[in-house]
N, C-alpha and C positions, 0 to 999 in steps of 0.2 A: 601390747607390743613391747619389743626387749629394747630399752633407750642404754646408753652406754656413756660415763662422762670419767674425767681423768681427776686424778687425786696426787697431790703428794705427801710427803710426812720423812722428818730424820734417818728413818728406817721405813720396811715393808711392813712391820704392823701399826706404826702410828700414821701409815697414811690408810689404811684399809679402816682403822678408826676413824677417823676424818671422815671416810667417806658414808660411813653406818650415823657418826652422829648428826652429819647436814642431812643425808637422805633419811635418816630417821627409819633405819631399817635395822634387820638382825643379818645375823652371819650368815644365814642360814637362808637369804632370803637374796642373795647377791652371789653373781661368779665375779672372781678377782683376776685378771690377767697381770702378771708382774710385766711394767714396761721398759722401766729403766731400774736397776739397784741402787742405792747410796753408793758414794762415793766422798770419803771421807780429805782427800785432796791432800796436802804438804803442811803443818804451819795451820791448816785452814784455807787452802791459798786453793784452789780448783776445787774446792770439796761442792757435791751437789745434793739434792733431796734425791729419796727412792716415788717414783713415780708408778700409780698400779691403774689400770683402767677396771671400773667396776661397771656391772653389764646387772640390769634388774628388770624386772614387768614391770610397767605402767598402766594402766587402763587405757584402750583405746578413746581418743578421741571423738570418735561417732561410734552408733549402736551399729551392730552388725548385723547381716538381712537374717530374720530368723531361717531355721536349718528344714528341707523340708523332711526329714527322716524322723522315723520316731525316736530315735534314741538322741538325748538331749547331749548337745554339743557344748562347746564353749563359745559357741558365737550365740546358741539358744541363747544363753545362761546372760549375754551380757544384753541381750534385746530385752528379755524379761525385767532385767534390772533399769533398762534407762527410763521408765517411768515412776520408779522407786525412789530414784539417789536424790531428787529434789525434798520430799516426805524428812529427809534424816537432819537437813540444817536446824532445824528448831526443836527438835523432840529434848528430853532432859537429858539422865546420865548415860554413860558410853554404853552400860550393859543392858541399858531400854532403849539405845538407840538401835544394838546390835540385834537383838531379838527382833523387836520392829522391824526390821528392813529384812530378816531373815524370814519373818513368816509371810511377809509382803511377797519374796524373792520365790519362795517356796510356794507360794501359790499361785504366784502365776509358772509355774515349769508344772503346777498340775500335780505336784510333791507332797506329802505330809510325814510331819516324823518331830518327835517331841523333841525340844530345845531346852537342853542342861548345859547351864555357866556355871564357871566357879575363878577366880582371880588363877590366872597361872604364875607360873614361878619363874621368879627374874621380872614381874611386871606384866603389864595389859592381861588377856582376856581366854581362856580356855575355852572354849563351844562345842558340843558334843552332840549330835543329830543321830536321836534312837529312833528306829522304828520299821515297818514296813517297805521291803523296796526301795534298801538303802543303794543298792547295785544300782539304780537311776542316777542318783546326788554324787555315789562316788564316780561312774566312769569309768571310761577304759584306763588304767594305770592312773587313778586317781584323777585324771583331767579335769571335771565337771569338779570336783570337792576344790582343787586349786583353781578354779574362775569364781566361784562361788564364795572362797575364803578373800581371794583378792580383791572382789566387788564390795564384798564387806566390811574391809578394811579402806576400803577408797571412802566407800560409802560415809561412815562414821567419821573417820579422819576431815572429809574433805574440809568443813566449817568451824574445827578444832582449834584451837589455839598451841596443843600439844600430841601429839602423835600418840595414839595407844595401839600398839600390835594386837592384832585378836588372830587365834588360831581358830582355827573352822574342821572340827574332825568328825566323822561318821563312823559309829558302831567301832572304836578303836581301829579305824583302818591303818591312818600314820604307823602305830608303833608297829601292828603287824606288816606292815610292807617296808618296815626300817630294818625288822628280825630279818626278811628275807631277801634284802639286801646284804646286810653284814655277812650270811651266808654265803650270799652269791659271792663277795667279795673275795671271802679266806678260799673258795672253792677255785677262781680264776685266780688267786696267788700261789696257788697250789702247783695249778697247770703250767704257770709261768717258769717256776722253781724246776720243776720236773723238766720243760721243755727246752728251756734258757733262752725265750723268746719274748717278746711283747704278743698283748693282746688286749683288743679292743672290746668294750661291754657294749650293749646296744645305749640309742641315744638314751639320754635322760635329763628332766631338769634342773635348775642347779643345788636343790636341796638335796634330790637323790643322790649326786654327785658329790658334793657335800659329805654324805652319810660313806660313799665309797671309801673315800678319800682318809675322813675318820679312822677307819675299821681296819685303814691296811698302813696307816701312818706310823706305825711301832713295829709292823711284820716284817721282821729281817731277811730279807733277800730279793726284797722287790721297792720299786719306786712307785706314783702313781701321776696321773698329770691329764689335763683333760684337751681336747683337739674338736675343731669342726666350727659350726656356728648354729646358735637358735634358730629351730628347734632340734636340729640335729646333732648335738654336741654328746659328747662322750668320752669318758675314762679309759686312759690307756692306761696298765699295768705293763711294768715294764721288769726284767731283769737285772738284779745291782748284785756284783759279785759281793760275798761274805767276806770283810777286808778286816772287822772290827773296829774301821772308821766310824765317825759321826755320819747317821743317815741322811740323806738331801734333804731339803723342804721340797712339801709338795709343792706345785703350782699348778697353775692353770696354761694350759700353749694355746696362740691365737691359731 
């Protein structure tokens, strides 16, 4: 479920800070709505913090009824797991806790596929799921690989004393559905350029957006900013005339 809590900070990135180091999350892993801006006041005299609401997954509360279809849902994926996530409080180091709970998770969805770690970079845990009938694990638009990565990251975390990020990837799907996003991206700033209109991408969640956001944050003659709510949320591309000004920040609109 998407919980949402408010943050402040001097400016809009040392509260967006704040809020990655209490949640113990990455950038990539959180949408940012700016709420208020700093305001710097006379003297000191009215000045206030910039205020940003940040919107993340949490693990549901209760296991969800399993799905009766056969293609594995994200509600599968978390029923499977709620007799797992107890197994992980005692097991030893994070990368035998993560396997463990993975081959655990993976057998009960009826799953097999060889499990390659290696330390990522920036910290915590790289995970790489090779093998047959990777198209089950990952899901429609990655779904099942993102409950799967999030349960594993609950999983592990939960009895920690220190948070370690674990990425959870299938046969390189991420970096190939990041390539064709970036894609998509320069092709809808294209259209914008051309048209001198906004336009809306279909929904996505907030990493994909994320990835938009990145790809078109330098393209001169368009803005980007995202609109709706989970799980319906999505990137607008918008038109910014050619002034040779300094380009907006992105942000996120509620």
């Amino acid at each position: 479920m998407i919980k949402s809590r408010d943050f402040s900070g001097k400016n809009e990135e040392e509260a967006i800070q704040s809020a990655l180091n209490e949640l113990g999350l990455d950038r990539d892993e959180v949408s940012v709505e700016l709420i208020e801006r700093a305001k710097s006041g006379f003297l000191g005299i009215g000045a206030s913090p910039a205020v940003v609401r940040v919107s993340y997954e949490a693990p549901d509360e209760a296991p969800l009824p399993k799905a009766e279809s056969s293609v594995v849902t994200r509600a599968a994926v978390s029923t499977a797991a709620a007799a797992l996530v107890e197994l992980t409080g005692e097991q030893g180091e994070v990368r035998d806790r993560a396997e463990e709970f993975l081959r655990g998770l993976l057998g009960h969805m009826g799953a097999q596929a060889d499990i390659i770690t290696k330390p990522r970079e920036g910290g915590g845990l790289s995970i790489d799921l090779r093998g047959e009938g990777m198209g089950l694990i990952i899901g429609r638009r990655g779904e099942t690989l993102d409950a799967i990565q999030h349960l594993t990251n609950y999983a592990v975390n939960r009895a920690a004393d220190k948070r370690v990020h674990i990425n959870v990837d299938a046969e390189n799907y991420r970096a190939k559905r990041e390539d064709s996003l970036i894609k998509l991206a320069e092709k809808m700033a294209g259209k914008v350029i051309k048209y001198k209109k906004s336009m809306a991408l279909e929904p996505m969640n907030s990493y994909e957006r994320h990835v938009i956001h990145t790809a078109l944050q330098n393209f001169e003659g368009v803005t980007t900013g995202s609109t709706g709510t989970e799980p319906n949320r999505r990137v607008v591309v918008s038109y910014a005339a050619r002034t040779g000004a300094k380009k907006p920040q992105t942000r996120e609109w509620s």
